[in-house]
BAVO-912923 format. One record per residue (C-alpha): residue in three letters; chain; y, x negated, z. Coordinates in steps of 0.25 Angstrom, whole numbers, plus 5000, padded with zeros to 4 digits. Example, Ala and Ser with C-alpha at 12.3 -4.5 7.8 and 13.67 -1.06 7.14 Angstrom:
% BAVO-912923
+-------+-------+------+------+------+
! lumfi ! vexba !    Y !    X !    Z !
+-------+-------+------+------+------+
!   ALA !     A ! 4982 ! 4951 ! 5031 !
!   SER !     A ! 4996 ! 4945 ! 5029 !
+-------+-------+------+------+------+
% end
This chain:
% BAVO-912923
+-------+-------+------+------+------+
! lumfi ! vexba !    Y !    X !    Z !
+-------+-------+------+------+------+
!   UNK !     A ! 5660 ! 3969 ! 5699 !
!   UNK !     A ! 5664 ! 3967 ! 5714 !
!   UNK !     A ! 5654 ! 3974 ! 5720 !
!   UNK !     A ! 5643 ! 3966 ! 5713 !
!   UNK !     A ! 5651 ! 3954 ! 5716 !
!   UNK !     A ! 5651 ! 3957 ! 5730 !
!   UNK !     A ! 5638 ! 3959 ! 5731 !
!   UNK !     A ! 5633 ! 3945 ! 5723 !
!   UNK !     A ! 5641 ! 3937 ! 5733 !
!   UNK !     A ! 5634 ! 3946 ! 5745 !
!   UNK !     A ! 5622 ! 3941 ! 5740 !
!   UNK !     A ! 5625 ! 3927 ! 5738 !
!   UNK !     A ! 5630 ! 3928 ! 5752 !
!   UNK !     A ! 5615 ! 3933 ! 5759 !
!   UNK !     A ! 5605 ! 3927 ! 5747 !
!   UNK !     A ! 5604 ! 3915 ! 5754 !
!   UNK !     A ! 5601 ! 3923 ! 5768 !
!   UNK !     A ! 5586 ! 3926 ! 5759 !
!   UNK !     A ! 5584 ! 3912 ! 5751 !
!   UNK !     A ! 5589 ! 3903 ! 5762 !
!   UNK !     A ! 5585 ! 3908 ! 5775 !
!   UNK !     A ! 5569 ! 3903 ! 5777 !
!   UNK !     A ! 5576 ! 3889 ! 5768 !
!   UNK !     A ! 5588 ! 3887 ! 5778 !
!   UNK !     A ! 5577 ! 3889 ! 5790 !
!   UNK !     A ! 5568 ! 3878 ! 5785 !
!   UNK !     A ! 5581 ! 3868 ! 5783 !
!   UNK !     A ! 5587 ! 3872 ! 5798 !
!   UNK !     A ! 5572 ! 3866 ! 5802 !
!   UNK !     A ! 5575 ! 3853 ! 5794 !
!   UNK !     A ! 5589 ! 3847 ! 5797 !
!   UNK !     A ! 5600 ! 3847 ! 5807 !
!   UNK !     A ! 5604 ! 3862 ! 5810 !
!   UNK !     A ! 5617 ! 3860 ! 5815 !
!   UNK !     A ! 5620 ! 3851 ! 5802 !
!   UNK !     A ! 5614 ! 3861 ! 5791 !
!   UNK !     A ! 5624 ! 3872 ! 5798 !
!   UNK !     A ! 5635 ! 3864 ! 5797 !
!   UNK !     A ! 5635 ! 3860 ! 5783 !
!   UNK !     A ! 5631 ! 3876 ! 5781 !
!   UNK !     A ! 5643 ! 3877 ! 5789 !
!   UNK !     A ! 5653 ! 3867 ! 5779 !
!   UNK !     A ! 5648 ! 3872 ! 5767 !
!   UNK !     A ! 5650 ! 3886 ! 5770 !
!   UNK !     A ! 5665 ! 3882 ! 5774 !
!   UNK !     A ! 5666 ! 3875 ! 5762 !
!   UNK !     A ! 5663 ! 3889 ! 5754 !
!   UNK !     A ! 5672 ! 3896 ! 5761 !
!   UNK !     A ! 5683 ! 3886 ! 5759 !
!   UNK !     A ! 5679 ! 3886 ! 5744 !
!   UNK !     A ! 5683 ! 3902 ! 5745 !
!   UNK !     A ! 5697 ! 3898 ! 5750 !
!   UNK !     A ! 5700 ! 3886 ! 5740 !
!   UNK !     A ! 5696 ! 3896 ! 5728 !
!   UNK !     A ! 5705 ! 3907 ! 5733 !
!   UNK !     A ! 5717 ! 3897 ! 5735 !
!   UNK !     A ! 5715 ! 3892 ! 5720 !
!   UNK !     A ! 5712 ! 3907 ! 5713 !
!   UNK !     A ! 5699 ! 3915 ! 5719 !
!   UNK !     A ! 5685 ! 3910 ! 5721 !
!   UNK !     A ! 5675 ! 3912 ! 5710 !
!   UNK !     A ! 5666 ! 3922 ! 5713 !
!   UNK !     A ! 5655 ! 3911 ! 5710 !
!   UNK !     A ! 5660 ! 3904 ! 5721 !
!   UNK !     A ! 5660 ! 3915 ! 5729 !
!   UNK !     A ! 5645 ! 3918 ! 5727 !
!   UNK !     A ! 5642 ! 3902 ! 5728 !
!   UNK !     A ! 5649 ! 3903 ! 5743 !
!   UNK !     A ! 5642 ! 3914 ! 5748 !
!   UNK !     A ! 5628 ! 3909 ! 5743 !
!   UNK !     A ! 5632 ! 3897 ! 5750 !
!   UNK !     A ! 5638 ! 3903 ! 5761 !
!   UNK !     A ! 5624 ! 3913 ! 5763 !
!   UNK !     A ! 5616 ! 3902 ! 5762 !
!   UNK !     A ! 5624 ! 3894 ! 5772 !
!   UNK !     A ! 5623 ! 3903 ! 5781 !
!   UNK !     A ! 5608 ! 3906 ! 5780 !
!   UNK !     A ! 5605 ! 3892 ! 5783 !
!   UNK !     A ! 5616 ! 3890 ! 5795 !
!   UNK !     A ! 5610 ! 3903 ! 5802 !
!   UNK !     A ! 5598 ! 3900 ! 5800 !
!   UNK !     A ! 5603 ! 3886 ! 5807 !
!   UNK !     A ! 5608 ! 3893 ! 5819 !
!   UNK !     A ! 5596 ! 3902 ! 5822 !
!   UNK !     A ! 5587 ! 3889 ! 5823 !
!   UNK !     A ! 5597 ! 3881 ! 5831 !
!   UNK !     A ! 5599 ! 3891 ! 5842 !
!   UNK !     A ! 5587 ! 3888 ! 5849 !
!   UNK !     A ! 5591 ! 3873 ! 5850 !
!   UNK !     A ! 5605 ! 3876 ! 5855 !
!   UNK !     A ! 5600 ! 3886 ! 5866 !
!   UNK !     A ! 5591 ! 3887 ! 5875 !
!   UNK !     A ! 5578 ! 3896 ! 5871 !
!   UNK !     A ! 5580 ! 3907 ! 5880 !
!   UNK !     A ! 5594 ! 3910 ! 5874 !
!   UNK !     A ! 5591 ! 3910 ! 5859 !
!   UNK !     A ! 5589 ! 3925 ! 5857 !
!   UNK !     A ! 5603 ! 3928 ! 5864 !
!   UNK !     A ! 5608 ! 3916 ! 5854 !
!   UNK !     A ! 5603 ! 3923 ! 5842 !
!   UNK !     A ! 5610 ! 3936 ! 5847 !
!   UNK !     A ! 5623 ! 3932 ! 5851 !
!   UNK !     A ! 5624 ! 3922 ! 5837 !
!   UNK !     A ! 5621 ! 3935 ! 5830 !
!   UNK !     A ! 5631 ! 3942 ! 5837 !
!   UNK !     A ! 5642 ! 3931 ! 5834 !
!   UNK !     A ! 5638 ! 3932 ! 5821 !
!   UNK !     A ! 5640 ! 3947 ! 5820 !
!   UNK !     A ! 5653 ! 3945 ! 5828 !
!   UNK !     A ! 5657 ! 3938 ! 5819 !
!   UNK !     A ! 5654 ! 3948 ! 5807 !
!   UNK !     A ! 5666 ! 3958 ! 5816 !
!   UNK !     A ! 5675 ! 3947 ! 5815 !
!   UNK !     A ! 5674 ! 3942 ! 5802 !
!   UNK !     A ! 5674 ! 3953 ! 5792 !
!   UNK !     A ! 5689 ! 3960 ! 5798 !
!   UNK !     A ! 5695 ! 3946 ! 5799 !
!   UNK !     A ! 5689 ! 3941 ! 5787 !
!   UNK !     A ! 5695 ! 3955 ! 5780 !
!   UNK !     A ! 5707 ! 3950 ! 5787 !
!   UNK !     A ! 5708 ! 3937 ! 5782 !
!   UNK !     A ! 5703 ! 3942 ! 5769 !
!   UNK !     A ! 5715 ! 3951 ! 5768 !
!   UNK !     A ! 5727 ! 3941 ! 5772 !
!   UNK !     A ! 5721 ! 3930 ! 5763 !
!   UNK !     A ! 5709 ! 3930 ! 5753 !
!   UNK !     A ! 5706 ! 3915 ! 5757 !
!   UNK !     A ! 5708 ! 3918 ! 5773 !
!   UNK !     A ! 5693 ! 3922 ! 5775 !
!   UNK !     A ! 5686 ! 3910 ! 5768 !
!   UNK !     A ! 5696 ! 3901 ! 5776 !
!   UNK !     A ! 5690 ! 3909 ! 5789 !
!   UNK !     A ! 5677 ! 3907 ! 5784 !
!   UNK !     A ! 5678 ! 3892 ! 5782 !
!   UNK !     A ! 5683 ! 3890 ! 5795 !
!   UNK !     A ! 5671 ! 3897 ! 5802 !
!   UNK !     A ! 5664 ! 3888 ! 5796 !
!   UNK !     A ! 5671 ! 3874 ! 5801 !
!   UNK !     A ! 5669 ! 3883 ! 5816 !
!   UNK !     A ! 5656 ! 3884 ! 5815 !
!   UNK !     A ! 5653 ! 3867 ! 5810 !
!   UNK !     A ! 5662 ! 3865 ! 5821 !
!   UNK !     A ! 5654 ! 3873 ! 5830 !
!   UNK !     A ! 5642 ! 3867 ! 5826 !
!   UNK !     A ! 5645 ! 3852 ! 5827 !
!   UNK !     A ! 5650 ! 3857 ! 5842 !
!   UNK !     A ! 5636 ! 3862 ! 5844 !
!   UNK !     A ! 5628 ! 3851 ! 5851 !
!   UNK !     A ! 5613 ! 3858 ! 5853 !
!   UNK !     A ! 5604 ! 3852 ! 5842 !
!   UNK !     A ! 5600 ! 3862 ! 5831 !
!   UNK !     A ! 5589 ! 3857 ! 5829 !
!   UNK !     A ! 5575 ! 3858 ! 5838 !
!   UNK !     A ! 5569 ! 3842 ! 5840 !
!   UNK !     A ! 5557 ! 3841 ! 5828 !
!   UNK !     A ! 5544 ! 3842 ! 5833 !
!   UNK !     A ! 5537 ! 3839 ! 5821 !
!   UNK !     A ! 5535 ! 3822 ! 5821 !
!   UNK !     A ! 5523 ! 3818 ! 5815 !
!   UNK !     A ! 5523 ! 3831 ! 5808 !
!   UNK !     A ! 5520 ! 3832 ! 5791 !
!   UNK !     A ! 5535 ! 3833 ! 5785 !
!   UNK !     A ! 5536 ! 3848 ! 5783 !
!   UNK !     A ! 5545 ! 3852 ! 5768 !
!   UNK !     A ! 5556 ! 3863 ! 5768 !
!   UNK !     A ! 5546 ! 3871 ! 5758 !
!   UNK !     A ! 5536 ! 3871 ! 5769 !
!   UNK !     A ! 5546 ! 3876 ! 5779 !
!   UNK !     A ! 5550 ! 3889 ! 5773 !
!   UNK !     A ! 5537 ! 3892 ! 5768 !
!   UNK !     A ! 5533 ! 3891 ! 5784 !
!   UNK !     A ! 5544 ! 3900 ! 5787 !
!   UNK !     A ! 5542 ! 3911 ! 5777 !
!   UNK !     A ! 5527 ! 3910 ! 5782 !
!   UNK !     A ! 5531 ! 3912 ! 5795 !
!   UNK !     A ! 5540 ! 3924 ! 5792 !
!   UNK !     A ! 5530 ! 3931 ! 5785 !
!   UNK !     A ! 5521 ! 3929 ! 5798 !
!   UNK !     A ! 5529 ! 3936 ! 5808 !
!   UNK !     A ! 5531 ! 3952 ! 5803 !
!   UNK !     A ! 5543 ! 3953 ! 5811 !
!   UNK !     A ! 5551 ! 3942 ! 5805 !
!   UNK !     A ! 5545 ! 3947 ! 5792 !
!   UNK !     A ! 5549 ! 3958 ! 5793 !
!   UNK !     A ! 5562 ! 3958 ! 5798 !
!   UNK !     A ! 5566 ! 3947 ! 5789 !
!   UNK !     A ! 5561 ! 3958 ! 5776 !
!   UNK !     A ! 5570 ! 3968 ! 5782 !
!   UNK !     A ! 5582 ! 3958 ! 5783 !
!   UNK !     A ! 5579 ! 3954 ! 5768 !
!   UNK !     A ! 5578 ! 3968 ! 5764 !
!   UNK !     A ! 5590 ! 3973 ! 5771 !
!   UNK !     A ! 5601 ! 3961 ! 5771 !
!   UNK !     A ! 5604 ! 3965 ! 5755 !
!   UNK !     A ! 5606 ! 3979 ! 5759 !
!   UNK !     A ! 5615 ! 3976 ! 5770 !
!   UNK !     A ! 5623 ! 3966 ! 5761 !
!   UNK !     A ! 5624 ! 3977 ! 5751 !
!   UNK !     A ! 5628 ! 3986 ! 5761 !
!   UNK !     A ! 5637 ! 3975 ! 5768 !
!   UNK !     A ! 5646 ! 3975 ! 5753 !
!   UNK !     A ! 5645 ! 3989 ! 5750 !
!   UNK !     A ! 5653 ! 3993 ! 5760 !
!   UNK !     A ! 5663 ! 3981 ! 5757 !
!   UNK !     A ! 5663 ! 3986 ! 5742 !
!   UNK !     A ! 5666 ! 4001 ! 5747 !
!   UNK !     A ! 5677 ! 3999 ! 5758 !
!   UNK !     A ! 5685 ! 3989 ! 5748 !
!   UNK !     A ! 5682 ! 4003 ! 5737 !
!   UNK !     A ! 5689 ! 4011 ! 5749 !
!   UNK !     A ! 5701 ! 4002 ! 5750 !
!   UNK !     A ! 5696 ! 3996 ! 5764 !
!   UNK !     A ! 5704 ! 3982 ! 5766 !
!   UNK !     A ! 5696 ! 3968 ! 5769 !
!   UNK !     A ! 5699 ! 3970 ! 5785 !
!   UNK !     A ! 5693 ! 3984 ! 5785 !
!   UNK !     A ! 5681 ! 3978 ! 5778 !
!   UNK !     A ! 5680 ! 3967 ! 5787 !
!   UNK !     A ! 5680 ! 3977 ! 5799 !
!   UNK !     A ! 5668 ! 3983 ! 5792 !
!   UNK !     A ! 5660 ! 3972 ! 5792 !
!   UNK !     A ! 5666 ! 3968 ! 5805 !
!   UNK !     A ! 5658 ! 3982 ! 5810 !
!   UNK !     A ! 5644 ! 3977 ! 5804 !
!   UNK !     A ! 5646 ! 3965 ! 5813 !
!   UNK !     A ! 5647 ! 3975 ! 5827 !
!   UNK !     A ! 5634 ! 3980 ! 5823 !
!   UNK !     A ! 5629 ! 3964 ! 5822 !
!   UNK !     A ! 5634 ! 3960 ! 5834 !
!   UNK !     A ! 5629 ! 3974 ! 5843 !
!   UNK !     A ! 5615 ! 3969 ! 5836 !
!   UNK !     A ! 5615 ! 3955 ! 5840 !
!   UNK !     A ! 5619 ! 3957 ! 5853 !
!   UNK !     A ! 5609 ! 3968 ! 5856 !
!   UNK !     A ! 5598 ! 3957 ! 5850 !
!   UNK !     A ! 5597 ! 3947 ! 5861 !
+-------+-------+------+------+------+
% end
C-alpha cells in the first residue's frame, strides 16, 4: 500500500542517522574532512540524477528509491557530522556556538524554501525536484572546494600506538554514556525522531486524502521549518 510504502522509504531516509552516526564520527577523525564531504556530496548528486534518468526512461523502481534514500541518509549523516567537527577549525573559538546556531538556522531556512518550491517543481514536472536536488549538491562541492580553512585539526598524536576505527567508537559510546546530559538527550532524540517521522508522513498521507495539491503540502512543511529557524536563532 502507499502508505506502508511511504513509511519504508522514511525509514531508509533516517536508519542510518542511528547506525552511522558514532561510525561517520570516528571516520571524520581519520581522513580529510573537506574530501569525505565532497565525495558525500558527488554520490548524493549521483542518486538524485539516477531519480531523473529513471523518470525520463518510465519511472524509478521503488527498489531504487529505497536504495537512494538509504544512501542518501547515510550520506548526509556522515557530511553533517563532517561539518560540526570542522567549524572549530574554519572559525575562531569564540564564535563556534553562534556558527552552530546560525548553520541550524540555514538549515531550517531552507526547510521553508524547499518543500513549497519542491511542491512546485513537483507539480510542473515529476523530474523537476531531483534535477533541483542534484544541483544543490554541485553548489555545495563547489563551495567546498572554495573553502580554504583546513578541516582538519594538526595530529598531535606522533609517537603514539596506532589507534583502530573499532577502538574509536567504542571510546565515543563510552564517553556518551559518561556524561548524563549527552545521554540523556541523545535517548530522548532516539526515542522521539521515529515519532516525528511518523507524524512528519501522516500528515502528508491525510492532506493528499483531503485533495491538498504538492505546493499546499510543501507550504506545510515549509511551516515546520519557521518553528526550526525561531529555535536555532533563540539557541546561540
Amino acid at each position: 500500500r502507499p502508505p506502508a510504502k511511504a513509511g519504508v522509504v522514511g525509514l531508509a531516509k533516517w536508519l542510518p542517522l542511528a547506525t552511522f552516526a558514532i561510525p561517520a564520527g570516528a571516520l571524520a577523525d581519520r581522513v580529510d574532512r573537506k574530501k569525505l564531504m565532497i565525495g558525500c556530496d558527488v554520490v548524493r548528486m549521483a542518486g538524485a540524477a539516477s531519480i531523473v534518468v529513471m523518470l525520463v526512461i518510465s519511472a524509478p523502481s521503488y527498489g531504487q528509491i529505497l536504495a537512494v534514500a538509504f544512501v542518501d541518509g547515510a550520506l548526509f549523516t556522515t557530511s553533517y557530522v563532517c561539518e560540526r567537527g570542522a567549524l572549530r577549525q574554519v572559525v575562531p573559538a569564540e564564535q563556534v556556538p553562534d556558527a552552530i546556531a546560525q548553520n541550524d538556522a540555514r538549515l531550517f531556512a531552507a526547510n521553508i524554501a524547499g518543500p513549497p518550491l519542491g511542491g512546485a517543481l513537483f507539480a510542473a514536472a515529476r523530474a523537476l525536484p531531483f534535477i533541483a536536488d542534484a544541483a544543490s549538491f554541485l553548489c555545495s562541492t563547489t563551495m567546498l572546494l572554495q573553502t580554504r580553512s583546513r578541516f582538519q585539526a594538526v595530529a598531535t598524536t606522533a609517537g603514539s600506538a596506532p589507534r583502530t576505527l573499532r577502538s574509536d567508537i567504542g571510546d565515543g559510546i563510552a564517553w556518551l554514556w559518561r556524561n548524563p546530559f549527552f545521554r540523556t538527550t541523545s535517548v530522548l532524540f532516539a526515542l522521539g525522531n521515529p515519532i516525528y517521522t511518523g507524524l512528519y508522513l501522516l500528515a502528508i498521507l491525510l492532506a493528499r486524502q483531503d485533495g491538498a495539491s504538492a505546493a499546499t503540502v510543501g507550504v506545510m512543511l515549509g511551516i515546520i521549518g519557521v518553528g526550526g529557524v525561531l529555535g536555532a536563532l533563540s539557541a546561540g
